[in-house]
DRENNUFI-416373 format. One record per atom (N, C-alpha, C, O): z, x, y; atom name; residue number from 1. Coordinates in pm, 1 decimal. Layout:
BEGIN
<pt <Z X Y> CA NUM>;
...
This chain:
BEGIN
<pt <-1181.1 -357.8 520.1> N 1>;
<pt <-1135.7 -345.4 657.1> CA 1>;
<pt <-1258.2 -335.7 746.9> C 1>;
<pt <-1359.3 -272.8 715.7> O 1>;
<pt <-1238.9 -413.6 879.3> N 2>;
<pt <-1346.1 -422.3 938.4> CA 2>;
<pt <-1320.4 -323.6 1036.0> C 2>;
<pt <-1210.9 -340.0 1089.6> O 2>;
<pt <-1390.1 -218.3 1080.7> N 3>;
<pt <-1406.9 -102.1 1198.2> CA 3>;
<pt <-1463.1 -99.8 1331.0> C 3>;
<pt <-1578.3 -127.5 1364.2> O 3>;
<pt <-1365.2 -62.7 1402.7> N 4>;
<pt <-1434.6 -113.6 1551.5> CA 4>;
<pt <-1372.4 35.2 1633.8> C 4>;
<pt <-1280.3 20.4 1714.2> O 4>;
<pt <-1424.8 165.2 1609.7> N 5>;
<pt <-1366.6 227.3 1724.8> CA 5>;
<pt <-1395.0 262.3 1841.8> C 5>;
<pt <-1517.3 251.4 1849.5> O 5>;
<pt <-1356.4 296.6 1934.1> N 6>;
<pt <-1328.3 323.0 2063.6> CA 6>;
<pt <-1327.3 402.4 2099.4> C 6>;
<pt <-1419.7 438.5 2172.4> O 6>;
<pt <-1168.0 521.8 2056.9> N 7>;
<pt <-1151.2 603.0 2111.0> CA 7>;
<pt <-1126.5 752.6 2044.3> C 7>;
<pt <-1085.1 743.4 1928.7> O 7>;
<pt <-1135.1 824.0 2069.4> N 8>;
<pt <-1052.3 971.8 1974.6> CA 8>;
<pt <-1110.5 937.4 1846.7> C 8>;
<pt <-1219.9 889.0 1817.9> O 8>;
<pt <-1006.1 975.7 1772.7> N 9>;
<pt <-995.2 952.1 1617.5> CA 9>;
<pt <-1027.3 901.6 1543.6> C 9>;
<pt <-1063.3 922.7 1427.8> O 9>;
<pt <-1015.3 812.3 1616.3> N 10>;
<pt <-1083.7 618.4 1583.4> CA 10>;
<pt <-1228.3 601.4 1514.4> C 10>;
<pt <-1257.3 512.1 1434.8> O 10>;
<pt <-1315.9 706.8 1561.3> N 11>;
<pt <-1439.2 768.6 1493.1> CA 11>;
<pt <-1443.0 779.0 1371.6> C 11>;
<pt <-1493.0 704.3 1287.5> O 11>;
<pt <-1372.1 903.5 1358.6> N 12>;
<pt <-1328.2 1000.2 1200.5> CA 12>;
<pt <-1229.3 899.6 1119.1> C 12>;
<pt <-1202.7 913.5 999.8> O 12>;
<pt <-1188.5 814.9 1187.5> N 13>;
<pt <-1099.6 720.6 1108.1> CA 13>;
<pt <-1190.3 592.1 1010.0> C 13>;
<pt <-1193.6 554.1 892.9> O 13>;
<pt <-1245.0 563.9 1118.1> N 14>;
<pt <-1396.7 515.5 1004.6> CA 14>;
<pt <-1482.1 569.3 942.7> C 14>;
<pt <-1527.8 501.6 850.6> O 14>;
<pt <-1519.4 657.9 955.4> N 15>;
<pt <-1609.5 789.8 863.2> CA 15>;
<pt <-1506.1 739.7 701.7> C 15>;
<pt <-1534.7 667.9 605.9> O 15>;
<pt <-1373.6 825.1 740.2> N 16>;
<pt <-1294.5 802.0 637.4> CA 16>;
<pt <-1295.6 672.2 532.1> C 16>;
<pt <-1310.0 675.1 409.9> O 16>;
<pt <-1278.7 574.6 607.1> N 17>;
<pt <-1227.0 445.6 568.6> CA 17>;
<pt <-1363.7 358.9 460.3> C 17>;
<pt <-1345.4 300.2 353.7> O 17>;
<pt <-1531.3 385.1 555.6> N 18>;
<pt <-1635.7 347.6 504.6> CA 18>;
<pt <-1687.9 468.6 430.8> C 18>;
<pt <-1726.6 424.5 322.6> O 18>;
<pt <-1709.7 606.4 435.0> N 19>;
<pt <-1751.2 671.4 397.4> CA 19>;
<pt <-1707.1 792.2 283.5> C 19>;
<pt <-1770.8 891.8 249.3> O 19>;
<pt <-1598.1 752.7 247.0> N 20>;
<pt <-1504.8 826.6 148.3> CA 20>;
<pt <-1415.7 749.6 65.3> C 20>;
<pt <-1392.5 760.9 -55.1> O 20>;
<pt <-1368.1 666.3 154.2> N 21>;
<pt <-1279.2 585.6 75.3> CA 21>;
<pt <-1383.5 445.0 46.1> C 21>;
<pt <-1370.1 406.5 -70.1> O 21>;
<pt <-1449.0 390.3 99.2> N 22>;
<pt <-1522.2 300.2 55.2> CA 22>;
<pt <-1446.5 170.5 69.8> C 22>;
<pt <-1455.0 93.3 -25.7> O 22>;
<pt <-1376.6 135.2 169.5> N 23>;
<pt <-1320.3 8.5 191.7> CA 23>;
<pt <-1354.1 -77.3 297.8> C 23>;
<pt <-1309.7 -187.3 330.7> O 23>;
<pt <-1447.3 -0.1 347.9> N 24>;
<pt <-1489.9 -47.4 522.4> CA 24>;
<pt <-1614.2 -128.6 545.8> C 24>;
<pt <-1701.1 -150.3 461.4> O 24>;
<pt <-1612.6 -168.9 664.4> N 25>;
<pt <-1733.8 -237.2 691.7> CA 25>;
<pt <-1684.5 -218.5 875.4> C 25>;
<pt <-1582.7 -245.4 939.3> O 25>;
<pt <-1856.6 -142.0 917.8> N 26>;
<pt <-1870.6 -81.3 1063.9> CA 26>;
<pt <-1894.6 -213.6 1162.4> C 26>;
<pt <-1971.6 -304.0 1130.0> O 26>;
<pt <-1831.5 -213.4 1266.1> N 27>;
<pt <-1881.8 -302.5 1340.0> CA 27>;
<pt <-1920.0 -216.1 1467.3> C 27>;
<pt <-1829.4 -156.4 1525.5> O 27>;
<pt <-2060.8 -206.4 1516.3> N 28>;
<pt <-2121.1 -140.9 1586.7> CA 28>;
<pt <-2056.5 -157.3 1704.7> C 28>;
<pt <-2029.8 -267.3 1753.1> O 28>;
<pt <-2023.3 -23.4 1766.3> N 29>;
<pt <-1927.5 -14.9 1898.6> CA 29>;
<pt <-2045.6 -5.4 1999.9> C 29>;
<pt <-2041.1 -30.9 2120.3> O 29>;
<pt <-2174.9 45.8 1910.5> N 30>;
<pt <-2270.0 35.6 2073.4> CA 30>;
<pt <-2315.9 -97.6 2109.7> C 30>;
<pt <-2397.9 -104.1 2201.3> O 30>;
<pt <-2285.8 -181.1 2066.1> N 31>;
<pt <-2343.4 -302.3 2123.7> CA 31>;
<pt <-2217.2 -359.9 2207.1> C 31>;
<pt <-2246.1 -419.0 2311.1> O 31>;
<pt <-2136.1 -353.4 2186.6> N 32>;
<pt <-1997.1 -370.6 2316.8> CA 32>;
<pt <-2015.9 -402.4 2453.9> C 32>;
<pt <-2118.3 -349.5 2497.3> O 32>;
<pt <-1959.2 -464.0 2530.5> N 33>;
<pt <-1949.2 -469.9 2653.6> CA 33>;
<pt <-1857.7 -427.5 2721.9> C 33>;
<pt <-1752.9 -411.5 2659.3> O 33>;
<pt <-1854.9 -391.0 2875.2> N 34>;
<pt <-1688.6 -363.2 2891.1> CA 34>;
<pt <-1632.9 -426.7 3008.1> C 34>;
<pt <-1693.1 -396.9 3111.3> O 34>;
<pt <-1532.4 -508.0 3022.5> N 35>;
<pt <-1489.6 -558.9 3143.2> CA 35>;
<pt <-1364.2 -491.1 3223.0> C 35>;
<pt <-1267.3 -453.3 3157.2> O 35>;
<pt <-1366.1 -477.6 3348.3> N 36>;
<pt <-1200.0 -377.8 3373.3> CA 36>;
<pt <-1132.3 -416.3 3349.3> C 36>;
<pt <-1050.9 -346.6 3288.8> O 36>;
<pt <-1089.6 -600.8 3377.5> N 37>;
<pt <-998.0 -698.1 3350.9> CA 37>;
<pt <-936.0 -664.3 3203.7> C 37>;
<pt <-830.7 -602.1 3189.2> O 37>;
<pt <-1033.0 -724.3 3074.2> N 38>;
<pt <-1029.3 -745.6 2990.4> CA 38>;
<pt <-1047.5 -628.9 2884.9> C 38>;
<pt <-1002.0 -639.7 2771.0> O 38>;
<pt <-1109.4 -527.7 2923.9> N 39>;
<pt <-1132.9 -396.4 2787.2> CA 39>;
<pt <-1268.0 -453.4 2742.3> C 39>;
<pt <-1347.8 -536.4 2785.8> O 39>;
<pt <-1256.1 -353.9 2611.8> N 40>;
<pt <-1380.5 -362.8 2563.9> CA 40>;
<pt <-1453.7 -532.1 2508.4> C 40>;
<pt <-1376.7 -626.9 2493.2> O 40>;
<pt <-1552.6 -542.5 2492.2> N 41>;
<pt <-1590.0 -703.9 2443.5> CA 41>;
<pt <-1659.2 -675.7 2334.8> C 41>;
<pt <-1747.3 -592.3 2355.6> O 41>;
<pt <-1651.1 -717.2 2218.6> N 42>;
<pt <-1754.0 -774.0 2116.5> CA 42>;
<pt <-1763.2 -860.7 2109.0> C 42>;
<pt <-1672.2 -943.4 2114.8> O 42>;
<pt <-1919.4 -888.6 2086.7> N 43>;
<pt <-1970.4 -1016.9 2151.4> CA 43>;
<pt <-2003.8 -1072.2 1940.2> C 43>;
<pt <-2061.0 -1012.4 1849.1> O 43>;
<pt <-1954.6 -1166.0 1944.8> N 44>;
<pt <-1982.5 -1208.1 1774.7> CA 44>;
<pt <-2086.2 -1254.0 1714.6> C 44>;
<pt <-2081.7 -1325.5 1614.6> O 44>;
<pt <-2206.2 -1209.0 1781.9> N 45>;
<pt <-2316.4 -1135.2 1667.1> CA 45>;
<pt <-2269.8 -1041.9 1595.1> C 45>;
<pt <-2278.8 -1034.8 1472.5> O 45>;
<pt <-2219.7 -968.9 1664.5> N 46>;
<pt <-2148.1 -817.5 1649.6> CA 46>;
<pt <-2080.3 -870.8 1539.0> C 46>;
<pt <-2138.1 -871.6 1430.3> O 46>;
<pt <-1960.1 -917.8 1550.3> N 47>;
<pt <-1865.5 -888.4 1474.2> CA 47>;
<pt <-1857.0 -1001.3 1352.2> C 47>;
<pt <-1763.7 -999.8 1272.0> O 47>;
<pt <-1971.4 -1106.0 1346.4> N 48>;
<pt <-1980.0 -1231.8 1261.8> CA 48>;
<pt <-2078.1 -1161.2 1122.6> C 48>;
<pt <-2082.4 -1217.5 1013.2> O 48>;
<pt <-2144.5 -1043.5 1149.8> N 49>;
<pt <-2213.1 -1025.5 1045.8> CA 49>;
<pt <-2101.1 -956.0 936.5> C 49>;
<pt <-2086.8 -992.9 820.0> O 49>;
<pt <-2043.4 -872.2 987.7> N 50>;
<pt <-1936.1 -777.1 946.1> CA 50>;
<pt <-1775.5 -899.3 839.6> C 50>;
<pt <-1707.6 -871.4 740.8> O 50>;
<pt <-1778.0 -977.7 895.4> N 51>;
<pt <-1667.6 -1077.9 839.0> CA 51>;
<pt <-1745.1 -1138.2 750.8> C 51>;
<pt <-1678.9 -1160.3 649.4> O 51>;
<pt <-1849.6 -1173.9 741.5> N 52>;
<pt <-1921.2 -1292.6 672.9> CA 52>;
<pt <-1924.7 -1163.7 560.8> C 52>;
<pt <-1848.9 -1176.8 464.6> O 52>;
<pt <-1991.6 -1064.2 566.0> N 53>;
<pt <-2042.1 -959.7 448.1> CA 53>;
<pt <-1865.5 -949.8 381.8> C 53>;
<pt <-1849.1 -962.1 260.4> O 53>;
<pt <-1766.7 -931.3 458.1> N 54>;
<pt <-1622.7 -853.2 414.8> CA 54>;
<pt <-1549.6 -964.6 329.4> C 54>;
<pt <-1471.1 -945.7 236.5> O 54>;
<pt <-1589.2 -1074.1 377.0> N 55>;
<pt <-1526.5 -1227.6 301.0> CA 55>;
<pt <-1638.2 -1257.0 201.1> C 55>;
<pt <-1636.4 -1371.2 155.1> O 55>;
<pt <-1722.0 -1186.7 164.7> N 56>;
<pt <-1851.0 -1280.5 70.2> CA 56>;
<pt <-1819.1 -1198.5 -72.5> C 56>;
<pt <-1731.1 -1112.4 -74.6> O 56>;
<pt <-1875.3 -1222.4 -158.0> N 57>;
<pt <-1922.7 -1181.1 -315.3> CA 57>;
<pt <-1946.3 -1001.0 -260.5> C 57>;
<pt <-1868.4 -908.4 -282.9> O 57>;
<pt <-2054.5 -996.3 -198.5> N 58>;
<pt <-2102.8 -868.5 -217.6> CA 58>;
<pt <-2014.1 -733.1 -195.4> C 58>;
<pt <-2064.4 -620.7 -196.9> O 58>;
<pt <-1840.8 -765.7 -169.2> N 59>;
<pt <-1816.6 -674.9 -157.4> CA 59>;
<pt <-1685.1 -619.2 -277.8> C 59>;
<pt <-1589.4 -543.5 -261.7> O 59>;
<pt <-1723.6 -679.5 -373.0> N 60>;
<pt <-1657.8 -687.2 -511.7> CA 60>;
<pt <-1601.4 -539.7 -498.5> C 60>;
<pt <-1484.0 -512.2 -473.9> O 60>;
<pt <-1702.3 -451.4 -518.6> N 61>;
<pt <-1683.4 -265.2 -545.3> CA 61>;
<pt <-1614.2 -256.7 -463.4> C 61>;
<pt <-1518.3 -201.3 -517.1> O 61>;
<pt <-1572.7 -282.4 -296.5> N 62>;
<pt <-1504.4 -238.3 -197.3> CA 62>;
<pt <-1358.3 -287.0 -202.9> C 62>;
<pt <-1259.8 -244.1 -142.7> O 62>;
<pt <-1371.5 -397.5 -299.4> N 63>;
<pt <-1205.5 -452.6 -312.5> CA 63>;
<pt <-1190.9 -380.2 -463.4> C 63>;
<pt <-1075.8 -336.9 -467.5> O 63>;
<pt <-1228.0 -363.7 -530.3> N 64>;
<pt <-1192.6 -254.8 -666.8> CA 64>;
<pt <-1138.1 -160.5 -610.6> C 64>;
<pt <-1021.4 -144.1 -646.1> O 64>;
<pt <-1193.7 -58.4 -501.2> N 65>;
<pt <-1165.6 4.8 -469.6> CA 65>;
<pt <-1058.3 47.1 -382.7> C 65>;
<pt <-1013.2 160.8 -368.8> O 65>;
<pt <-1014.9 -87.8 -311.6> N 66>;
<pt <-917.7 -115.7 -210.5> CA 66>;
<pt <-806.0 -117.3 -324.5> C 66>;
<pt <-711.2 -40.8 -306.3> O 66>;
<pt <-806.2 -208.8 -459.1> N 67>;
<pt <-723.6 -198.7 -517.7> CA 67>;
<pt <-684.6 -83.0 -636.6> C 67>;
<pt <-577.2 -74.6 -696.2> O 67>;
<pt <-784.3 -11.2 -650.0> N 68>;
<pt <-743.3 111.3 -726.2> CA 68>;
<pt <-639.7 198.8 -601.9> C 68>;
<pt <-526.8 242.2 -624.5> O 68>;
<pt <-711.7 208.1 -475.2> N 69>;
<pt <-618.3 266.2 -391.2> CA 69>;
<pt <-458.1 243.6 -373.7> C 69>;
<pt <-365.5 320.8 -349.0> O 69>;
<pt <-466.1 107.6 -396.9> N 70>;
<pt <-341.2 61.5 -334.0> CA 70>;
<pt <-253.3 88.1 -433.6> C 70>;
<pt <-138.6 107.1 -393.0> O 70>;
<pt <-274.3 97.9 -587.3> N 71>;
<pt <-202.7 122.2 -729.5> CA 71>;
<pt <-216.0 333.2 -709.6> C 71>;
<pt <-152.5 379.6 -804.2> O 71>;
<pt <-261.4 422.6 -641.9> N 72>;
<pt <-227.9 521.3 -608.2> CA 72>;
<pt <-129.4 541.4 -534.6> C 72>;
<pt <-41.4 624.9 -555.8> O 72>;
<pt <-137.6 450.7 -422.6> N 73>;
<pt <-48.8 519.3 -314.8> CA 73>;
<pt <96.3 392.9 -386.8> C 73>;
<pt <213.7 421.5 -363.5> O 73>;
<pt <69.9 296.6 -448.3> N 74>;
<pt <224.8 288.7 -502.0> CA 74>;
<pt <255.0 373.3 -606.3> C 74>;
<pt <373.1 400.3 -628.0> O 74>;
<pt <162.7 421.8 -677.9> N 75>;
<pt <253.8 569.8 -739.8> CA 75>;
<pt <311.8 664.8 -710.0> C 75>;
<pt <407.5 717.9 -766.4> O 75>;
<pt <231.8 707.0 -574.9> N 76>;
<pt <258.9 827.6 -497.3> CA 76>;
<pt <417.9 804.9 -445.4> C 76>;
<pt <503.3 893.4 -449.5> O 76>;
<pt <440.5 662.2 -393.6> N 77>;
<pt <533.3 635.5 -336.6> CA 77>;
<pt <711.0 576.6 -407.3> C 77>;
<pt <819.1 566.3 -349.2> O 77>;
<pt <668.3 546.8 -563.9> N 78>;
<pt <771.7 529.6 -671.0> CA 78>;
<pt <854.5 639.0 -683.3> C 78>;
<pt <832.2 755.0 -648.5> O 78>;
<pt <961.9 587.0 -741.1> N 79>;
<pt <1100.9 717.6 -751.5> CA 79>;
<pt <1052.8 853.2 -793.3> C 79>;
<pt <1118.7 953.7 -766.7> O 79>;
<pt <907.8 859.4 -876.2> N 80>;
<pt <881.2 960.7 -992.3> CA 80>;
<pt <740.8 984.3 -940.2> C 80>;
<pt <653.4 1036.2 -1009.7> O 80>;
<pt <721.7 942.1 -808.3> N 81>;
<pt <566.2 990.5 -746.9> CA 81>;
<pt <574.3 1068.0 -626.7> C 81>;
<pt <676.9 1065.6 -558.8> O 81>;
<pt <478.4 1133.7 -596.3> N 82>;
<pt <462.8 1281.6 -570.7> CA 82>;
<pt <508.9 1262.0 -403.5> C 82>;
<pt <526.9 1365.5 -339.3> O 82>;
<pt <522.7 1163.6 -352.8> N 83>;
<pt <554.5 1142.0 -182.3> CA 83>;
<pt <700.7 1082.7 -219.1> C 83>;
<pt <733.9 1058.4 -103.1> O 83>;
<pt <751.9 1064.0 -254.4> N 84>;
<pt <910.8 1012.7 -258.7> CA 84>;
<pt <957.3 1181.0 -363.2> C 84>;
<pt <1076.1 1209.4 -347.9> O 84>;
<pt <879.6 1280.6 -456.1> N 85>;
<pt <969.1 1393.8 -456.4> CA 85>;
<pt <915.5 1511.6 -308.5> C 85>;
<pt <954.2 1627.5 -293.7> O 85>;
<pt <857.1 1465.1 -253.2> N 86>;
<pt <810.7 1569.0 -91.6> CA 86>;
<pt <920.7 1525.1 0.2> C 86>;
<pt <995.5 1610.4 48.2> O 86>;
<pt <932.5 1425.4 21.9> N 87>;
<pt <1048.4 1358.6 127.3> CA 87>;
<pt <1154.7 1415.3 74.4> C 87>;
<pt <1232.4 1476.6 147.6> O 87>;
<pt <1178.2 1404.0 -71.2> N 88>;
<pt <1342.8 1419.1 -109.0> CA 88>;
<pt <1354.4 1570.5 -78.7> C 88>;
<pt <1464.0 1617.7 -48.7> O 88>;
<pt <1224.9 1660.2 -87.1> N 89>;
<pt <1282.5 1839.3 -122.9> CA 89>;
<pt <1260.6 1850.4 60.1> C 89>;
<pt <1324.2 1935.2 122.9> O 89>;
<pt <1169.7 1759.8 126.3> N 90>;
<pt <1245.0 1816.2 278.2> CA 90>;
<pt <1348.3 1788.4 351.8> C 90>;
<pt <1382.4 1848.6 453.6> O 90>;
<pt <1416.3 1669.3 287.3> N 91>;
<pt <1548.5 1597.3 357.5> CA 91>;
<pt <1647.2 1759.5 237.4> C 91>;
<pt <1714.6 1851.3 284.1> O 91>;
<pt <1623.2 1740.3 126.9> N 92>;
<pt <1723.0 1870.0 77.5> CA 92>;
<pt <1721.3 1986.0 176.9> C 92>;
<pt <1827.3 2014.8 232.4> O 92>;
<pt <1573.6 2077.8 213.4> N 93>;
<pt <1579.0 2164.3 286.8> CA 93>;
<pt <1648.7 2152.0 407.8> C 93>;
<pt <1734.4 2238.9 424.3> O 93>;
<pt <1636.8 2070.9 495.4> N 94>;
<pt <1726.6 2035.7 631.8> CA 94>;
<pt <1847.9 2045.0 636.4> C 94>;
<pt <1917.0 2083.8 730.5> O 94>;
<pt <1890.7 1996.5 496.5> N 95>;
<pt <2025.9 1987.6 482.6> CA 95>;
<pt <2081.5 2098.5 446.0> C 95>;
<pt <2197.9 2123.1 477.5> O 95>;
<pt <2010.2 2178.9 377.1> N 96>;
<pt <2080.5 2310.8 354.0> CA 96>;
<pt <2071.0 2404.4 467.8> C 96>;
<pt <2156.5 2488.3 496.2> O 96>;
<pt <1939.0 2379.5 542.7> N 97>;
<pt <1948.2 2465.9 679.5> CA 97>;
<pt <2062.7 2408.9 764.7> C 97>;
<pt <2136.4 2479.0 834.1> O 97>;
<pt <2071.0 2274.4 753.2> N 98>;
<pt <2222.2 2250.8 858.0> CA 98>;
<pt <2294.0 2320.8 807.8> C 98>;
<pt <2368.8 2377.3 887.6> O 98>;
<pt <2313.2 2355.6 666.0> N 99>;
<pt <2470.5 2368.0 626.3> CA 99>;
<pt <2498.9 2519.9 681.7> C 99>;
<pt <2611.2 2554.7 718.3> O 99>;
<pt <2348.3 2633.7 684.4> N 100>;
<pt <2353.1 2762.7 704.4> CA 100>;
<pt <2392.2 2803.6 857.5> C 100>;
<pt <2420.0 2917.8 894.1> O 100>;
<pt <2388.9 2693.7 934.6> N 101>;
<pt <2381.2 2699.9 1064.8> CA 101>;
<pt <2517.5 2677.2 1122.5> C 101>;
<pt <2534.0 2678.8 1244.5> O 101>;
């Protein structure tokens, strides 16, 4: 995933993405321009190095990694993984608080 933030979160959201999870590639927000019309501009120096590296060979480890992720969070998310039994015991709780109410 290529990273471009802006605003808030958007920061810590790439920290995350390149720096923990290892799937990212930064595209430098200080080189940006800004128009009122139009918002922010990246100008594609900027953003041609970042695609060329994300589409090439060298980022073999970052798609291993994209795909070990993605075989987690479909576990997490299967009948017998740990985010489909969290959903089920808070839709149970609600329902029993309706029923007390």
């Amino acid at each position: 995933m290529v990273t471009w933030p802006l605003y808030a979160d958007q920061f810590y959201n790439e920290k995350l993405l390149i720096d923990i999870l290892k799937v990212g590639i930064m595209v430098s927000s200080k080189m940006n321009t800004f128009n009122m019309e139009m918002g922010p501009i990246v100008k594609v120096v900027v953003v041609e190095p970042a695609i060329r590296r994300l589409m090439g060979d060298g980022m073999e480890a970052n798609k291993r990694r994209a795909n070990q992720l993605g075989e987690i969070v479909n576990r997490a998310v299967d009948m017998e993984g740990s985010s489909y039994e969290e959903i089920k015991n808070l839709v149970n709780e609600l329902i029993d608080r309706k029923k007390q109410m």
